[in-house]
C-alpha positions as CSV (number, residue, x, y, z in Angstrom):
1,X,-16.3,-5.6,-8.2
2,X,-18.0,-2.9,-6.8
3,X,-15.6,-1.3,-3.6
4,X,-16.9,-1.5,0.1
5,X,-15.7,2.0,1.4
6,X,-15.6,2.3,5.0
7,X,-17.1,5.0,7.1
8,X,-14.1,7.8,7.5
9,X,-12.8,8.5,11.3
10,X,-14.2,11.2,13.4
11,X,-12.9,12.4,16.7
12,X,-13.5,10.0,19.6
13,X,-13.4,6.6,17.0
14,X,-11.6,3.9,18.5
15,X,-8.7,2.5,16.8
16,X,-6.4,-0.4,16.7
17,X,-3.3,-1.2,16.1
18,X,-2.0,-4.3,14.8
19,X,1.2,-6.4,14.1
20,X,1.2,-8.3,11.0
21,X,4.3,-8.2,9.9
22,X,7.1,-7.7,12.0
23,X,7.8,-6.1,15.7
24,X,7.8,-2.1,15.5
25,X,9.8,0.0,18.3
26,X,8.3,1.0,21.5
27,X,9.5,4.6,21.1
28,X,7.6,4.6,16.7
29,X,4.6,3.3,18.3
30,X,4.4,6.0,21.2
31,X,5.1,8.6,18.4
32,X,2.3,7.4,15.9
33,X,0.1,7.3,18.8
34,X,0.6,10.7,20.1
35,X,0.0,11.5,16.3
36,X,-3.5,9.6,16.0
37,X,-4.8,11.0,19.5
38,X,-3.7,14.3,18.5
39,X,-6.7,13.7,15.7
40,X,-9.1,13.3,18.2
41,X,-9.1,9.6,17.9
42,X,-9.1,7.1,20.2
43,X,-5.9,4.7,20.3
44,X,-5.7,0.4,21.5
45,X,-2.9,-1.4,21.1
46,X,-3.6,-4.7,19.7
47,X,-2.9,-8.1,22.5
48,X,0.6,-8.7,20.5
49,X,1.9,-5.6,19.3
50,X,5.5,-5.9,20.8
51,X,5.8,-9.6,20.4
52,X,8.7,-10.9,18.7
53,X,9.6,-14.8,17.1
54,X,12.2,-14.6,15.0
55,X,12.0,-11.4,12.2
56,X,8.4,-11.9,13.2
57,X,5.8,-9.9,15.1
58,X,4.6,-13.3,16.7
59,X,3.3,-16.0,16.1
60,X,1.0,-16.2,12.9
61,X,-1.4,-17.5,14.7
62,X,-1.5,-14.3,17.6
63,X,-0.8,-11.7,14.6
64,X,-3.8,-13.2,12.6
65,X,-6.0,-13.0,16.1
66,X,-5.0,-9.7,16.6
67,X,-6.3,-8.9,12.9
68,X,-9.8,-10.4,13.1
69,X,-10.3,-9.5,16.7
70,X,-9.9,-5.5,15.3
71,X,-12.3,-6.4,12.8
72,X,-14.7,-8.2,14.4
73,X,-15.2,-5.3,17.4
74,X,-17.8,-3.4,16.6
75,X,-16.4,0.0,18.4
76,X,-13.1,-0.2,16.6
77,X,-13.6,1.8,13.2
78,X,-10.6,1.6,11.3
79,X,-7.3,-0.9,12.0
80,X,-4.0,0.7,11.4
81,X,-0.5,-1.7,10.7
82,X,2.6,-0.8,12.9
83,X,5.0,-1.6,10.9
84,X,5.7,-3.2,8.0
85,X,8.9,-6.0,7.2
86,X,8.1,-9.8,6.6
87,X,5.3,-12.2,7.8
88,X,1.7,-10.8,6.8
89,X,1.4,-13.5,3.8
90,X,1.5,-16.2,6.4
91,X,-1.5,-15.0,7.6
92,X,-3.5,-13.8,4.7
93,X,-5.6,-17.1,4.1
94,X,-6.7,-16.4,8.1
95,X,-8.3,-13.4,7.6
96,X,-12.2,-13.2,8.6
97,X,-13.5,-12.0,5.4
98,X,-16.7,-12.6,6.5
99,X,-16.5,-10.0,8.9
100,X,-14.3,-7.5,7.2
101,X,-17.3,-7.4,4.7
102,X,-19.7,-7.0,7.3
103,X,-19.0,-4.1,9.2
104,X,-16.1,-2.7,6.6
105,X,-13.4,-0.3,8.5
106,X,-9.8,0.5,6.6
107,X,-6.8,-1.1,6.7
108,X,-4.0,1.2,6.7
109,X,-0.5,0.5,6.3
110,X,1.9,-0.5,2.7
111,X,5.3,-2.5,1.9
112,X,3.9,-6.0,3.3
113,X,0.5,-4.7,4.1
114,X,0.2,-4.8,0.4
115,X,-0.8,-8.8,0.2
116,X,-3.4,-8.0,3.0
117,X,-4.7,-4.6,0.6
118,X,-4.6,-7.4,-2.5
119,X,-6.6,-10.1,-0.2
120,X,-9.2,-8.1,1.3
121,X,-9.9,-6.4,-2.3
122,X,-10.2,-10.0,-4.0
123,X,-12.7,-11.8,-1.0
124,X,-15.0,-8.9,-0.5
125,X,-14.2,-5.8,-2.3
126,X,-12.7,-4.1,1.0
127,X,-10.7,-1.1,0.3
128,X,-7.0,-0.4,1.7
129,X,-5.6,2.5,2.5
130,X,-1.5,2.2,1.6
131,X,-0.1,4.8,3.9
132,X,2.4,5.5,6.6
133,X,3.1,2.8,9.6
134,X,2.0,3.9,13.4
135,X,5.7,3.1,14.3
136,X,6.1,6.8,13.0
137,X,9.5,8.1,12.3
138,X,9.7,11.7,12.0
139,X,12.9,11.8,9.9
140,X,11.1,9.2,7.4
141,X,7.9,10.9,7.4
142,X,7.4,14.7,8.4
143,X,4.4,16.9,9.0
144,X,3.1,16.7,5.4
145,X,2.7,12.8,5.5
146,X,0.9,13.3,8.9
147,X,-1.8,15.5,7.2
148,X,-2.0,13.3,4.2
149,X,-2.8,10.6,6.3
150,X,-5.3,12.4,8.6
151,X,-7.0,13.7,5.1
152,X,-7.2,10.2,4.0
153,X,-8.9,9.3,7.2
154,X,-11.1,11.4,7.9
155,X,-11.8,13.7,5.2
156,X,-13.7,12.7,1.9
157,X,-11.5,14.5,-0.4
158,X,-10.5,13.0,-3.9
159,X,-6.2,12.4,-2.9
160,X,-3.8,13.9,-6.0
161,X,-0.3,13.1,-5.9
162,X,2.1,14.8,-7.9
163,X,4.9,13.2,-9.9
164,X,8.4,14.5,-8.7
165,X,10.7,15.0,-11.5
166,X,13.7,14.2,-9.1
167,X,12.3,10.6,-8.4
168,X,14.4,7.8,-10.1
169,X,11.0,6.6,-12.1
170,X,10.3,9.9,-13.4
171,X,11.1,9.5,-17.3
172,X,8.8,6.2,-17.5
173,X,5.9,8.8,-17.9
174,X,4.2,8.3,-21.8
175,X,1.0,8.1,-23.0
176,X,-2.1,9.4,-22.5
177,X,-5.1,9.8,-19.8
178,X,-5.8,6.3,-18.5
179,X,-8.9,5.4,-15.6
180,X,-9.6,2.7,-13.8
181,X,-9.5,0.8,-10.1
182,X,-6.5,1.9,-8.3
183,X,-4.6,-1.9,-7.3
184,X,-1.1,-2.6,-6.1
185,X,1.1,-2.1,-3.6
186,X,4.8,-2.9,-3.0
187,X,6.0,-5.1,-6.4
188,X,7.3,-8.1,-4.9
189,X,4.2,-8.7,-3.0
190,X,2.1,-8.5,-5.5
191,X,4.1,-11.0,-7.6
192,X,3.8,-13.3,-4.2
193,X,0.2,-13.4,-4.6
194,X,0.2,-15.1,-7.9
195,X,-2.0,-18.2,-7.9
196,X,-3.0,-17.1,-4.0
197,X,-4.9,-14.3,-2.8
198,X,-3.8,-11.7,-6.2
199,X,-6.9,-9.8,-7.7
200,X,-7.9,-9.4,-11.5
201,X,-5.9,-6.2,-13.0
202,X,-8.6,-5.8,-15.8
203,X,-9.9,-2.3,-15.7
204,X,-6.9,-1.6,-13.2
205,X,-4.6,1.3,-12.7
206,X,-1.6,-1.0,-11.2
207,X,0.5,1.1,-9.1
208,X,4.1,-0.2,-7.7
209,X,6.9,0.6,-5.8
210,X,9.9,-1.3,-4.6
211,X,13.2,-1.8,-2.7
212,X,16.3,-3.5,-3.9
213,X,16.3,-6.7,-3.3
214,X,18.8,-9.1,-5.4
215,X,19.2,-6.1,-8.2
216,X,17.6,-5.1,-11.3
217,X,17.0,-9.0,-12.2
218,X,14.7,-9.5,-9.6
219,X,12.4,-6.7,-10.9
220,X,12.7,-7.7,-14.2
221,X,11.9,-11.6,-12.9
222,X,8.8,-10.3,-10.9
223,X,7.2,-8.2,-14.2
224,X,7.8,-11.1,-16.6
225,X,6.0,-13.4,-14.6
226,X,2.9,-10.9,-13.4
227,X,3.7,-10.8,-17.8
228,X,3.4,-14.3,-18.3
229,X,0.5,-15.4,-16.0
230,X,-1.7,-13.4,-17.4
231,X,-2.5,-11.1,-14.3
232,X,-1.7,-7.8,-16.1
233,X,-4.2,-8.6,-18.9
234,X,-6.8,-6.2,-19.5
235,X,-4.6,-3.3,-17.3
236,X,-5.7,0.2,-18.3
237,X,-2.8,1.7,-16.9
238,X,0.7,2.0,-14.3
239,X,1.7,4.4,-11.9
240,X,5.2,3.9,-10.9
241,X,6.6,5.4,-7.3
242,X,10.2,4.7,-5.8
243,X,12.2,1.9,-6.6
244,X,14.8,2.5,-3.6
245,X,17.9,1.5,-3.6
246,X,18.5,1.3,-7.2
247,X,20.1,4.5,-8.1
248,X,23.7,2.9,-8.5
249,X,22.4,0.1,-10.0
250,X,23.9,-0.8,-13.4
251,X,23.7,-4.2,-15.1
252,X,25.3,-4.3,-18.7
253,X,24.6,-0.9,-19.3
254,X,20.8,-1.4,-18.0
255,X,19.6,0.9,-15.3
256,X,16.4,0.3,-13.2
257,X,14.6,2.5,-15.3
258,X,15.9,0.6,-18.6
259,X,14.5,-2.5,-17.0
260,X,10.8,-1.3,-15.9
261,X,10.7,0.6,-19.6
262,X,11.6,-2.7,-21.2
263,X,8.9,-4.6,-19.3
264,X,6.1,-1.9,-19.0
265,X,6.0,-0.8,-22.3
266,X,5.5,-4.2,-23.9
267,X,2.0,-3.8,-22.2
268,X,1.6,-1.1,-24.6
269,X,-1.1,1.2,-22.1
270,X,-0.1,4.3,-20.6
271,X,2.5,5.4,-17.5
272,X,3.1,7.9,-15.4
273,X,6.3,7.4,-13.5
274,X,7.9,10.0,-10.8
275,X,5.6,9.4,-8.2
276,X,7.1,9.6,-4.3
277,X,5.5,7.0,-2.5
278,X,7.5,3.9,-1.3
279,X,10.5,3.3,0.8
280,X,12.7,6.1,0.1
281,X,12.8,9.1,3.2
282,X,9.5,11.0,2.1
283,X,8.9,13.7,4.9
284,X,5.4,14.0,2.1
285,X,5.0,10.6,1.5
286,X,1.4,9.8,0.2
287,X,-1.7,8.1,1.4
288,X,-3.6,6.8,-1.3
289,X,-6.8,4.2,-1.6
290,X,-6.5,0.6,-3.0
291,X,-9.7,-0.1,-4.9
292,X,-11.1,2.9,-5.5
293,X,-11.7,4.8,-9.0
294,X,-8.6,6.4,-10.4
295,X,-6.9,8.5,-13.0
296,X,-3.6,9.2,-14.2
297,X,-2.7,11.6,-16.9
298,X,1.2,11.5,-17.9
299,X,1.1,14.6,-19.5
300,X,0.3,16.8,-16.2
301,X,2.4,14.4,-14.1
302,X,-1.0,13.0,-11.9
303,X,-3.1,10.5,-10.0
304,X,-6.2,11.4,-8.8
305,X,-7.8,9.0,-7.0
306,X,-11.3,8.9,-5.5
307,X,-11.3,8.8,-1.4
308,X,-11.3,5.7,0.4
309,X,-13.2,6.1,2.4
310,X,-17.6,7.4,2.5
């Protein structure tokens, strides 16, 4: 599929932000607001922001409203998520894709946001930008995420990110230079899409990340059946970020890296693992495009990515 890149943000754009997942603080959201106005830009709050039912940002009905009332106002040019947590699958099949093709403007937000990225992607070639949450958190994300974020805004510049040799994924990395369409997200979301809203990996560089959950067996659970349905076939290539939580995690001698070298490999294309985006504290945590051309090359340790936005 050919991408629909969105217009980047220049000073005085309005933008929105949204609930689809779950409630974010009052105190995040004034931070990542003072943050995108700082940029020149031009911040709304979305009608149910701050509502709450249950672990919920609201109902699905008002969070879904709230989503295709962003896209389908002409003056609002991009639509950024406040926070991630549970609830935005419930509302994926609601989407206005109709519209969201029509006048394109990004996405941003990861973790849940991913089955939104994934969606969008599959109905009309919309591309995502998985970055940092407007309920900002300055000891999660400093000064260098900011700027990565504004960059991937605003600026047309191909996005590199570095593999950290420190991260838990980092010996994954074999093989050699792989292109193709950067897709993915947050692993257990993508696995929640099979036989919904999930995309075709062929010609894909899939990239993941994930929390800990129930322990290494739900990862390996979630690759053997992205594996078995036949979703990964034709994949060019994986980039692996942070698999939080994990670093104690030991399962008859297995670590978390034993598990995602067990699974990955059998696809036999290359990896580069190390990468620091995900849930772990990332004062430079990445913003990268979903959909748009990419490369990685094991050997340096990097994804280049084209920009997400025209």
């Amino acid at each position: 599929m050919r991408p629909l890149v969105p217009p980047r943000l220049c000073p005085g754009d309005r933008v929105r932000v949204v609930s689809p997942s779950s409630p974010p603080s009052h105190e995040g959201v004034e931070r990542g607001i003072e943050l995108l106005t700082g940029w020149g830009l031009r911040v709304e709050l979305g009608e149910h922001v701050f509502d709450q039912v249950g672990y919920l940002a609201g109902t699905d009905a008002d969070r879904a409203a709230d989503l295709n009332s962003a896209f389908r106002d002409p003056g609002v040019r991009a639509i950024f998520a406040a926070r991630g947590g549970k609830g935005a699958s419930r509302i994926v099949d609601d989407i206005d894709f109709t519209t969201a093709a029509r006048d394109p403007k990004p996405l941003v937000g990861f973790s849940d946001i991913t089955c939104l990225h994934l969606a969008l992607w599959r109905r009309c070639g919309l591309v995502g930008l998985a970055g940092p949450f407007v309920n900002w958190s300055d000891a999660y994300t400093g000064p260098a995420a900011a700027e990565a974020l504004r960059r991937a805004v605003m600026t047309t510049d191909p996005i590199t990110i570095r593999r950290n040799s420190d991260e838990l994924t980092a010996p994954l990395s074999r093989g050699g230079t792989a292109a193709g369409f950067l897709m993915g997200g947050n692993l257990t979301l993508i696995r929640g899409e099979i036989g919904a809203q999930l995309p075709s990996f062929a010609g894909a560089i899939l990239i993941i990340e994930a929390t800990k959950g129930s322990g290494l067996g739900q990862v390996d659970g979630e690759l053997t059946q992205l594996i078995r349905s036949g979703s990964l076939t034709g994949l060019r290539g994986i980039a692996v970020g942070q698999f939080t939580g994990f670093e104690q995690s030991i399962a008859g001698g297995w670590t978390i890296v034993d598990v995602l070298r067990d699974r990955l490999t059998e696809l036999n294309v290359p990896i580069l693992g190390g990468l620091p985006f995900g849930h772990g504290l990332n004062p430079a945590l990445p913003t990268y495009p979903v959909g748009m051309p990419a490369t990685i090359d094991p050997t340096s340790g990097t994804l280049t990515v084209q920009a997400g936005v025209r």
